[in-house]
C-alpha positions as CSV (number, residue, x, y, z in Angstrom):
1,X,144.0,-21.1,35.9
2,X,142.7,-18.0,37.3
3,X,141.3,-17.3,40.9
4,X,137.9,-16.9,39.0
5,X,137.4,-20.6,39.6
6,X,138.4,-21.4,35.8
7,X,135.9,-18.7,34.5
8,X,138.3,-16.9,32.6
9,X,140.2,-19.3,31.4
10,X,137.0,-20.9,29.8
11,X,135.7,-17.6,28.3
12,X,132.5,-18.0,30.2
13,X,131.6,-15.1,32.6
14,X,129.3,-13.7,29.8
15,X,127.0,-16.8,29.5
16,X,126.8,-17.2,33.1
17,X,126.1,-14.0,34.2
18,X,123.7,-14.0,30.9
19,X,121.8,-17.3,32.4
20,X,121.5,-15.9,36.1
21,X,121.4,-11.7,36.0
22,X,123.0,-9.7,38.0
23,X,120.6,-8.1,39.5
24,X,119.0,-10.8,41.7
25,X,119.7,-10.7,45.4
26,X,122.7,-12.2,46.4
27,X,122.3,-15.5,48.3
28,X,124.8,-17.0,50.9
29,X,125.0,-20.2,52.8
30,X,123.3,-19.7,56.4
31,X,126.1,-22.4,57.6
32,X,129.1,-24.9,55.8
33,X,128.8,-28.1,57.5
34,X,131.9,-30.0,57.7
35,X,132.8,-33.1,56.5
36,X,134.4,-35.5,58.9
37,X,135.3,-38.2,56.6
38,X,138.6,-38.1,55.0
39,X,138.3,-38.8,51.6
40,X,141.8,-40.7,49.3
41,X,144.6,-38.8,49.1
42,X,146.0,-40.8,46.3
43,X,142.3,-40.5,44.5
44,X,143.0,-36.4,45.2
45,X,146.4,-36.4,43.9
46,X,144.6,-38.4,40.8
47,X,142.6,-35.3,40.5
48,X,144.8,-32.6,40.9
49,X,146.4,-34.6,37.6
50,X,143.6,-34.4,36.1
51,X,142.3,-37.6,36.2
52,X,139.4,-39.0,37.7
53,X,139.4,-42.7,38.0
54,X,137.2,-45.3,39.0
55,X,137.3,-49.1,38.6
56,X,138.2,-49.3,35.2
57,X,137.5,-46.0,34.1
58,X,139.2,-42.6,33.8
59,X,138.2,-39.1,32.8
60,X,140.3,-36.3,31.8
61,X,139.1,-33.0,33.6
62,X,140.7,-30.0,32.5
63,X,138.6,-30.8,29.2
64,X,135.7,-33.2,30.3
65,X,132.7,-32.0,28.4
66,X,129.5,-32.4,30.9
67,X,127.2,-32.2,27.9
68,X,128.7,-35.0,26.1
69,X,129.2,-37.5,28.9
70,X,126.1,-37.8,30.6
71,X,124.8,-39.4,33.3
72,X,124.6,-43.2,32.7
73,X,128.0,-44.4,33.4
74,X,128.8,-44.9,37.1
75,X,132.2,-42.2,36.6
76,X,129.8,-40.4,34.8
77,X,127.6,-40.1,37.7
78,X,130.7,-39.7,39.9
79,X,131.6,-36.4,38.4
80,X,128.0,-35.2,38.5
81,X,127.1,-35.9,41.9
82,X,131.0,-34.4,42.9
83,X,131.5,-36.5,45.7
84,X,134.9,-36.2,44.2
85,X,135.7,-33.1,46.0
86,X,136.3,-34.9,49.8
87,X,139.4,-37.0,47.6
88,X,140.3,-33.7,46.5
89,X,140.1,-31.9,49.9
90,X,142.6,-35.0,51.0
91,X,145.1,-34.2,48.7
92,X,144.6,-30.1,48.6
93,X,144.6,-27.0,50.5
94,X,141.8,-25.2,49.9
95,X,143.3,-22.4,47.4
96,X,145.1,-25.0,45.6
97,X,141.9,-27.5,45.6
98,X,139.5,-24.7,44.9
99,X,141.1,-23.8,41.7
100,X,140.2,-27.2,39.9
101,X,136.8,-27.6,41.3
102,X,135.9,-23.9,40.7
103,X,136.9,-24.9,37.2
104,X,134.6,-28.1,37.3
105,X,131.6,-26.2,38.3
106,X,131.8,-23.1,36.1
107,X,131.8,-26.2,33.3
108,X,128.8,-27.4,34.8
109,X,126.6,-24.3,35.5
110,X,127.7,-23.9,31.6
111,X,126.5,-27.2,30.2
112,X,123.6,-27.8,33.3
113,X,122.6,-24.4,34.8
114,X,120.7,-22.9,32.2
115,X,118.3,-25.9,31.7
116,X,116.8,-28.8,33.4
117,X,118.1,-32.0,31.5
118,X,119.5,-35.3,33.1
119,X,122.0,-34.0,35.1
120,X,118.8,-32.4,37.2
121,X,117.9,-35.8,38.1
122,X,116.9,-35.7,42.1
123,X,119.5,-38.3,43.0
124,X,121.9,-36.4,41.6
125,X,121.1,-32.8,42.7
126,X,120.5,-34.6,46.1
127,X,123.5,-35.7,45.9
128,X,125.0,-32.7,44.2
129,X,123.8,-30.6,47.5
130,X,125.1,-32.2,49.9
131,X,128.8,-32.2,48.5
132,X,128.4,-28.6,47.5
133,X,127.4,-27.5,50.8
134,X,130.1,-29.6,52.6
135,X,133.0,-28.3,50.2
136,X,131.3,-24.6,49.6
137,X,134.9,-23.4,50.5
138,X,136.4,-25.2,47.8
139,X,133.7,-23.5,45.2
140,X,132.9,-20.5,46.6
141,X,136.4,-18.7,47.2
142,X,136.6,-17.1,43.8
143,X,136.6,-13.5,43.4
144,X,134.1,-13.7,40.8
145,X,131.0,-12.4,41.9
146,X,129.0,-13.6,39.1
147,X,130.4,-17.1,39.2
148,X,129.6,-17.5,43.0
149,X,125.9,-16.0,42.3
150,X,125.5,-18.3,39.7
151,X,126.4,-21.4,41.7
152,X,124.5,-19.9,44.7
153,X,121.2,-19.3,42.6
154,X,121.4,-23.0,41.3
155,X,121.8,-24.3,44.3
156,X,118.5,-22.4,45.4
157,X,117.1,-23.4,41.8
158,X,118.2,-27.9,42.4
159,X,116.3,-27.2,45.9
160,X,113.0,-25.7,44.4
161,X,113.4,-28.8,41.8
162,X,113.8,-31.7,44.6
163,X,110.9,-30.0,46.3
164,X,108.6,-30.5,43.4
165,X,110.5,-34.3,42.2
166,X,112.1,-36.0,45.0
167,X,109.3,-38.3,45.1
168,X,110.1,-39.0,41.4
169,X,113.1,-41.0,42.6
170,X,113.4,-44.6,42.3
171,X,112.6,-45.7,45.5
172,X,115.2,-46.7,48.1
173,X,118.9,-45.1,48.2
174,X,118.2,-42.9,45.0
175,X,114.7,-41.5,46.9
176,X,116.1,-40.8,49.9
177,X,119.4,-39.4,48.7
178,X,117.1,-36.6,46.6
179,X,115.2,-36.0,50.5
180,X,118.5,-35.8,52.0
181,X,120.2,-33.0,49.6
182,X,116.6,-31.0,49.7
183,X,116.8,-31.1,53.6
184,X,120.8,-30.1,53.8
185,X,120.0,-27.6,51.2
186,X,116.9,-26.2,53.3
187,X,119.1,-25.9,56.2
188,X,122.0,-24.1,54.9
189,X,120.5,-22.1,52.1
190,X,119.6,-18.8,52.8
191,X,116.1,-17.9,52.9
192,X,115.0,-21.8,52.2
193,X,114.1,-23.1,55.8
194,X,110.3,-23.0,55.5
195,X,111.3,-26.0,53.7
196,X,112.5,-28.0,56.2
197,X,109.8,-29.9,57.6
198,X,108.8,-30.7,54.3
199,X,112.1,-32.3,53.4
200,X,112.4,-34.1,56.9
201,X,108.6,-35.3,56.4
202,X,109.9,-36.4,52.4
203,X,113.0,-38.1,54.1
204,X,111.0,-39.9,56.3
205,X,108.8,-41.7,54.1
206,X,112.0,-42.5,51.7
207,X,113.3,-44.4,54.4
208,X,110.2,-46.0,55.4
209,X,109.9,-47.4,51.9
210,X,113.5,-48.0,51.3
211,X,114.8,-49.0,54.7
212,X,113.5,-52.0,57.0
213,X,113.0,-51.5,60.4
214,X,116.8,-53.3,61.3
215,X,118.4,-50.4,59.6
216,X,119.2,-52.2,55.9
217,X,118.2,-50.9,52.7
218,X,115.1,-53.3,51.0
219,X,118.0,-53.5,48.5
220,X,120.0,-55.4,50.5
221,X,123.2,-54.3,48.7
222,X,126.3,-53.8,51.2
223,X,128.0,-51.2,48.5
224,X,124.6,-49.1,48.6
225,X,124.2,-49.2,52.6
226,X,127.8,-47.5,52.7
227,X,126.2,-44.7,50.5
228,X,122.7,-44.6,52.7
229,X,125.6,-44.0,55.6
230,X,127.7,-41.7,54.1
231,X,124.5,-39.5,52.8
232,X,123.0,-39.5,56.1
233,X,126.1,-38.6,57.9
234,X,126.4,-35.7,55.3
235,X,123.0,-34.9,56.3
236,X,123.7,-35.5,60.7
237,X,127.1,-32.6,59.3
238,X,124.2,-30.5,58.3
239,X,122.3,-30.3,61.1
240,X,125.1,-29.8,63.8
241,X,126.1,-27.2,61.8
242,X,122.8,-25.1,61.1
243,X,123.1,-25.8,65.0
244,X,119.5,-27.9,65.2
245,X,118.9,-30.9,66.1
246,X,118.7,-33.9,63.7
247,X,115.0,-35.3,64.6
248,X,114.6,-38.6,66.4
249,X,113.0,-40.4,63.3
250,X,116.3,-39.4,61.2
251,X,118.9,-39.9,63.7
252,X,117.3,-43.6,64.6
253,X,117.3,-44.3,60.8
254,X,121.2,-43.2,60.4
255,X,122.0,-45.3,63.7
256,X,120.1,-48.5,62.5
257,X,121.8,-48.0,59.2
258,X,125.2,-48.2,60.5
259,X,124.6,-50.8,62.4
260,X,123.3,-52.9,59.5
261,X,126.9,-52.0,57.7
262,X,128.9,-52.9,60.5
263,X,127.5,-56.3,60.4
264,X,128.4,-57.2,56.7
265,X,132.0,-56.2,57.5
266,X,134.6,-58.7,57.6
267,X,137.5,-59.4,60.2
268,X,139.8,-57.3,57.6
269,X,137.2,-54.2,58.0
270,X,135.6,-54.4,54.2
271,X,132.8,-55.7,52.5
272,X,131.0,-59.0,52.2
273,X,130.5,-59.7,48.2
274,X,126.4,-59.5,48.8
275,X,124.0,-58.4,46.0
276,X,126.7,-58.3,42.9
277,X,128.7,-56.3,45.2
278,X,132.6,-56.7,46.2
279,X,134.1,-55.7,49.2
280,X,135.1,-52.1,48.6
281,X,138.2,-50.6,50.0
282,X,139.3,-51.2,53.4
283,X,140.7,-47.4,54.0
284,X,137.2,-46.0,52.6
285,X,134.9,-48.1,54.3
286,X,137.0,-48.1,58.1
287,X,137.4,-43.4,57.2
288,X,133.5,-43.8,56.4
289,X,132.7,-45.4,60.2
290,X,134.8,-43.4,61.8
291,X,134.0,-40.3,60.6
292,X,130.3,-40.3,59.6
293,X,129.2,-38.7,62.4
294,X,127.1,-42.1,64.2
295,X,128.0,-44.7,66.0
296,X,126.2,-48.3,66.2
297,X,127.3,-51.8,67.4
298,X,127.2,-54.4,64.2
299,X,123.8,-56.0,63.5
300,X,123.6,-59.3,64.7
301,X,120.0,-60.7,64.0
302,X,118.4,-59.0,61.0
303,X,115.4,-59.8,59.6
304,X,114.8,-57.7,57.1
305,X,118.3,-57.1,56.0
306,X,118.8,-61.1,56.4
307,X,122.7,-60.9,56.8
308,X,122.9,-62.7,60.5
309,X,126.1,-62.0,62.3
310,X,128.1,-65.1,64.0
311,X,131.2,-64.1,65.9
312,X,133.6,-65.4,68.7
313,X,136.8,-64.2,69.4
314,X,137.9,-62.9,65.9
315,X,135.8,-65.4,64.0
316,X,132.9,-63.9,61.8
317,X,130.4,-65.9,60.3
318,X,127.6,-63.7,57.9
319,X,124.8,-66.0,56.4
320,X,122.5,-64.5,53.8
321,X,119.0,-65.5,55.5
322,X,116.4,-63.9,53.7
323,X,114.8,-64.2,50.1
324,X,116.2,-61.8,46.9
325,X,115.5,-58.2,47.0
326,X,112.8,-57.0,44.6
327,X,113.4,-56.7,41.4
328,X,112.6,-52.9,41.7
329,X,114.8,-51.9,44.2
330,X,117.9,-53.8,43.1
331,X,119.2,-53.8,39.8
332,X,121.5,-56.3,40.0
333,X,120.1,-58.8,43.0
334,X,121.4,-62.3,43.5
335,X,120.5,-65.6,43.7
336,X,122.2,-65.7,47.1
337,X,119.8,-67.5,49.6
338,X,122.1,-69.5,53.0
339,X,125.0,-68.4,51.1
340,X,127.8,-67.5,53.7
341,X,130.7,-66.3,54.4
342,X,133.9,-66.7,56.9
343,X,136.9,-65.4,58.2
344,X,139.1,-65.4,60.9
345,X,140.7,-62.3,62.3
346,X,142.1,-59.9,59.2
347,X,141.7,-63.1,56.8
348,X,139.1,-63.9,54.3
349,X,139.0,-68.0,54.5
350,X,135.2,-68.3,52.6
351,X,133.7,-65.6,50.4
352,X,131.3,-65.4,47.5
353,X,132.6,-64.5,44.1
354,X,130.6,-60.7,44.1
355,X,130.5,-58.8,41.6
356,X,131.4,-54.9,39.7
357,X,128.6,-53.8,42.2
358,X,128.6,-49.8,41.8
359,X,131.9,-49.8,39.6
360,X,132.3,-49.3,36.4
361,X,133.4,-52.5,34.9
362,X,135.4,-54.5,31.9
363,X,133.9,-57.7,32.8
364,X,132.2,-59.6,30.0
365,X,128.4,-58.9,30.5
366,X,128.0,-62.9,30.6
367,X,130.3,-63.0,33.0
368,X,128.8,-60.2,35.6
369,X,125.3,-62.1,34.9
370,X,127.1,-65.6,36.0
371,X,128.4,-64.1,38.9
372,X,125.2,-63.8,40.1
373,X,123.8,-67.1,39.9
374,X,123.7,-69.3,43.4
375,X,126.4,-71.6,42.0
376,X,128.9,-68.4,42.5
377,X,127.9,-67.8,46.2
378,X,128.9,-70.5,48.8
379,X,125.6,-72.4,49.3
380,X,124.3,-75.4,47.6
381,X,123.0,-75.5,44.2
382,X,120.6,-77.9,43.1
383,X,121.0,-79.7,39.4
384,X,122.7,-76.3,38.2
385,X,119.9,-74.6,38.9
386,X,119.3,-71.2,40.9
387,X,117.7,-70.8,44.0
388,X,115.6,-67.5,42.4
389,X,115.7,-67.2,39.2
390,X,118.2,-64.5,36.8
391,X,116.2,-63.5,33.8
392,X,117.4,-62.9,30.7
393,X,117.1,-59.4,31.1
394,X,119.1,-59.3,34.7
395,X,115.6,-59.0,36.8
396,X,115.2,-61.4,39.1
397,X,112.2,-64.2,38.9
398,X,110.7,-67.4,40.5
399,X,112.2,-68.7,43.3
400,X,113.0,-68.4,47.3
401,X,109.5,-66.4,48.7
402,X,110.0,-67.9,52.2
403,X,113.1,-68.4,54.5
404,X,112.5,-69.6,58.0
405,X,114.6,-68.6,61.0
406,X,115.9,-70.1,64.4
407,X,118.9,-68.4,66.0
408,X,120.2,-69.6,69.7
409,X,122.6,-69.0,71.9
410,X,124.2,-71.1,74.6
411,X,127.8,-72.0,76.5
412,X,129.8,-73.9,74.1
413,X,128.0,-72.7,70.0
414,X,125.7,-69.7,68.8
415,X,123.4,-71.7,66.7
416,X,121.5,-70.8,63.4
417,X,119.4,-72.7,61.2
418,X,117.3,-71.7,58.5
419,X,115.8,-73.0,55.4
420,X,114.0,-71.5,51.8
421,X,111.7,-72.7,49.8
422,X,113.4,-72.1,45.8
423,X,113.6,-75.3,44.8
424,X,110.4,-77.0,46.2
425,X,108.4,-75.7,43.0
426,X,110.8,-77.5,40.5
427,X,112.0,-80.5,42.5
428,X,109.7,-80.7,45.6
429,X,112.8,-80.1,48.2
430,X,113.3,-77.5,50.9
431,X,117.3,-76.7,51.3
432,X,118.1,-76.0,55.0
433,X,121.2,-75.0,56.9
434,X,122.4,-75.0,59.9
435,X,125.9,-73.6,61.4
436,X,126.9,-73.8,64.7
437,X,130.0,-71.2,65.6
438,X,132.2,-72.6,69.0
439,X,132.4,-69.9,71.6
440,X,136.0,-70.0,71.0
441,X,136.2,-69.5,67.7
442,X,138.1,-72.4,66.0
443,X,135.0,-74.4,65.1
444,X,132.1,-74.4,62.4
445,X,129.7,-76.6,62.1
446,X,127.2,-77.2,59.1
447,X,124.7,-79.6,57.9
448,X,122.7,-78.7,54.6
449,X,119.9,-80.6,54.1
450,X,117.5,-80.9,51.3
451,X,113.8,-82.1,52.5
452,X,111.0,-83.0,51.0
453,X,108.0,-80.8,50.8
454,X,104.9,-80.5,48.2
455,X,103.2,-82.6,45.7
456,X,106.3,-82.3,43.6
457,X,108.8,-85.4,43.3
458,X,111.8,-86.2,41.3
459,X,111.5,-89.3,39.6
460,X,114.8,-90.8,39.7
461,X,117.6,-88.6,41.2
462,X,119.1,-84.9,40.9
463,X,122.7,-84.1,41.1
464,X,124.0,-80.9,43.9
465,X,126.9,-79.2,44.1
466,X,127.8,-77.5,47.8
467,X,130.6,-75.0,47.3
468,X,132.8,-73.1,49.3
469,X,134.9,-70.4,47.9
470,X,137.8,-69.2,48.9
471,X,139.5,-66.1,49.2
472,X,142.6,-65.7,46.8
473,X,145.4,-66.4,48.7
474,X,144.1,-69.2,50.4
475,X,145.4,-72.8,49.3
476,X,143.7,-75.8,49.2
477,X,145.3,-79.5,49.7
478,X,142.9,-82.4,49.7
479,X,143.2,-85.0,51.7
480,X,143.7,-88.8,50.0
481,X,140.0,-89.8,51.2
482,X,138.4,-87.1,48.9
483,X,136.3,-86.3,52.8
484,X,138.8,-83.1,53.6
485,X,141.1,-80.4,52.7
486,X,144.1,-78.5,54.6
487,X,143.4,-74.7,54.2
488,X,146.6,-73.0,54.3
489,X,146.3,-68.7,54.1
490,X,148.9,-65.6,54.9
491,X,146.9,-64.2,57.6
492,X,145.7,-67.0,59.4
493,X,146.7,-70.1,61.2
494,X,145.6,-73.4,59.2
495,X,142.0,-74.6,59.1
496,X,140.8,-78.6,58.4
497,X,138.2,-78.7,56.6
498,X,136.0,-82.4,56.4
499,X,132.2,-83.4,55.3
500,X,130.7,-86.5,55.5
501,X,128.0,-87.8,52.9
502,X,129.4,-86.7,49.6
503,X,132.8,-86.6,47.8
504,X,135.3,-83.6,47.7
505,X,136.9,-82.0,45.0
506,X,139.1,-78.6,44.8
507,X,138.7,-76.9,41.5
508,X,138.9,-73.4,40.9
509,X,136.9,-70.1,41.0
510,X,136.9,-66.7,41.2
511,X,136.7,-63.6,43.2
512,X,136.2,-60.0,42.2
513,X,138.6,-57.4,44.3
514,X,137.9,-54.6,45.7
515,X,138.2,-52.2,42.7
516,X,135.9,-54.6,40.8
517,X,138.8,-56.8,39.2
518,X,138.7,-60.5,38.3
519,X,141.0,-62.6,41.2
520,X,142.0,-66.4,40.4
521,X,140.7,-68.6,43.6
522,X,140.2,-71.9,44.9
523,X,136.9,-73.9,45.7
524,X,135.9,-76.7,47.6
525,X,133.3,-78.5,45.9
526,X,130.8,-81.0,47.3
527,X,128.9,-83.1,44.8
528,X,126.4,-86.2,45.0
529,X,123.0,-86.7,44.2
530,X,119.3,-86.2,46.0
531,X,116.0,-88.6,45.4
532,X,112.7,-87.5,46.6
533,X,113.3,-88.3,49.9
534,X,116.0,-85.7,50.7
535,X,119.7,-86.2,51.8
536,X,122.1,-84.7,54.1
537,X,125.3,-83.6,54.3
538,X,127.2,-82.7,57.2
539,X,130.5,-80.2,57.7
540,X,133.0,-78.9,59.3
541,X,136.0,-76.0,59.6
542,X,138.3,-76.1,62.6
543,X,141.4,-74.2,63.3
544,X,144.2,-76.2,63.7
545,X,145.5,-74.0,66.6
């Protein structure tokens, strides 16, 4: 491959310096913020292979074809938005690294730079200039003059084009991803920062509209708040590096945002399975953190975001307490509501199953959409029935509008109870939980109630199901009254598990992994029935040490 970023060895100079001239004025970055995240060596190694893989899916690059792959696939997205390049950068010097992704982009100023199409969506330029400006030395070191005007000019050319269509976006993460390129571009492009203040003013309202006031996205999808991080510590790189200050407004949004991550992290440092979502990678979300730029405490009490944080000494408790998102800024919400999750130090004990969330994914469509359903989150489910309801076309539709909230601390349990209202239009029943952590840590306590409320009444009885999945690994013995189980795990001293009020069974489940594969698992399933006037059933985890 030749120093001319791939140019030559494509035949190409002609058509590029055909598309851009070159007689326009040479632009330059003003600044090259860098990237403090360290990106998968063994993903950058992948590439210098020339394979890109994600989830289930692989690309061959020395002869992907950007015209004929798209944008709709999420690896097809990957390579467009080349956030790629920080795995690369990992696993590459800079003159070895820049020869592949000089040879990416020449592809893509060939099948992208000439016209606007999808690839000029403004998620993906925003995301495309933020990458691009953070790994400029890894496409701009060609000797090529006309290859690095060409990239330069288009740069220029996705800013004019997020100026005039960020506000196209989706709203949410796609929205303010657009703002958030158009501002890092405006800062670092030559001759583009009487843009500025517009971008900052876009980015602004994009977060306003995408982001509550806690710092979580109104999607309420973990997998997408790592993004919203990652972009807007791209974007905090940016600033510190055109040497201004990021304002207030932006650098309270990025703090918040953190903060709302930190607190669906588990005791092994990934992801709760939230939204369709799986945990992620440990090493990706713990070199996001630490190298984004911000720092944050975890979220504790969030009201928008509705992921309420319980810990003591190691112990971490995360209860879903807040409706579905809306349909329109989550395209595969779930019917999660009081759902929770649990684990103690570095091991999972209760999860939900979760989903493919932003992977690409072989699971059965049927599948994916049952994974979504209340039944696979650790709640109770009422006569097989979801809390919201899961169209047939994936949107969400009837159900929880309402949850109420009460959260208190004192010297022996931090104490939260809340309750939604998705079942009291078909069966005239409230669900309510309540959890109490011990200060110490080896103790949770639960009672799930279902309550009577409205003019509608069951006539005879209706059958629940409360479940607790839980992680793979984790065995489950139950006891000979059919009232416990032993909870035996690698990581993690043993747990006793008991209710009172209905009968136990263990009966298997699944979980899906961090790199959005299927995972055998155990459950613990409570089942019994509810008449109109409501029943409870009571709970309990202890450590046995």
């Amino acid at each position: 491959m030749s120093s001319a970023g791939g140019v030559d060895r494509l035949g190409r100079p002609p058509v590029l310096r055909r598309l851009f001239g070159r007689n326009k004025p040479p632009l330059r970055l003003a600044a090259v913020p860098r990237d403090h995240v360290h990106g998968d060596r063994a993903r950058g190694d992948q590439l210098l292979g020339g394979k890109l893989i994600r989830g289930t899916d692989m690309l061959t690059l020395p002869d992907v074809d950007f015209a004929a792959i798209g944008t709709m696939s999420p690896l097809a997205r990957e390579l467009q938005g080349f956030s790629w390049l920080r795995d690369l950068s990992a696993a590459a010097s800079r003159e070895k690294g820049a020869r592949l992704a000089e040879a990416v982009a020449a592809r893509w100023l060939v099948a992208h730079g000439g016209k606007v199409d999808a690839a000029w969506t403004p998620p993906l330029w925003g995301e495309r200039l933020l990458f691009w400006t953070a790994y400029a030395p890894y496409l701009l070191s060609s000797s090529d003059a006309g290859y690095r005007s060409a990239l330069l000019n288009t740069m220029a050319r996705g800013a004019r084009h997020l100026a005039v269509n960020a506000d196209q976006s989706p709203p949410g993460l796609p929205r303010i991803t657009a703002w958030a390129g158009l501002t890092a571009g405006a800062l670092l492009l030559q001759g583009q920062s009487s843009r500025v203040a517009r971008a900052e003013a876009g980015l602004t309202r994009a977060l306003a509209t995408g982001q509550f006031d806690d710092g979580g996205l109104v999607s309420r999808s973990p997998a997408e708040q790592a993004l919203l991080v990652d972009r807007l510590g791209l974007l905090h790189a940016a600033y510190h590096a055109a040497k201004q200050a990021m304002p207030d407004a932006l650098d309270n949004a990025a703090t918040a945002a953190l903060a709302a991550l930190h607190g669906v992290t588990m005791g092994d440092g990934a992801l709760g399975s939230w939204q369709g979502g799986n945990p992620g990678e440990t090493a990706r979300i713990a070199a996001l953190i630490e190298g984004c730029g911000l720092r944050a405490r975890p979220l504790r009490q969030a009201r928008g975001w509705g992921y309420h944080r319980l810990t003591a000494l190691g112990t971490i408790l995360v209860i879903d307490a807040a409706p579905p998102p809306p349909t329109r800024m989550a395209r595969i919400g779930s019917a999660s509501t009081l759902a929770m999750e649990l684990s103690d130090g570095p091991q999972r004990l209760v999860v939900n199953c979760g989903g493919p969330g932003l992977l690409p994914t072989s699971l059965p469509a049927e599948l994916a959409q049952a994974l979504r359903t209340t039944a696979a989150h650790s709640t109770l489910t009422l006569s097989d029935t979801n809390s919201t309801a899961i169209l047939p076309d994936g949107s969400l539709g009837t159900g929880v509008r309402d949850v109420t909230l009460d959260r208190r601390d004192d010297d022996e349990f931090t104490r939260l109870e809340a309750s939604h209202d998705g079942y009291v239009r078909g069966f005239g029943l409230i669900h309510s939980r309540g959890v109490m952590l011990a200060n110490d840590g080896k103790e949770v306590r639960g009672l799930d109630r279902l309550l009577p409320k409205g003019r509608k009444k069951i006539r005879d009885a209706a059958s629940y199901t409360l479940r607790f999945h839980l992680a793979p690994g984790v065995e489950a013995v139950a006891t000979a009254d059919q009232m416990g189980a032993i909870l035996r795990s690698p990581g993690a001293p043993p747990w006793n598990f008991r209710c009172k009020g209905a009968r136990l069974e263990v009966e298997e489940s699944v979980w899906v992994d961090g790199t959005g594969r299927l995972a055998s698992c155990l459950q613990l399933a409570i089942t019994g029935e509810v008449s109109a006037l409501g029943v409870d059933i009571g709970w309990q985890f202890r450590r046995s040490s």
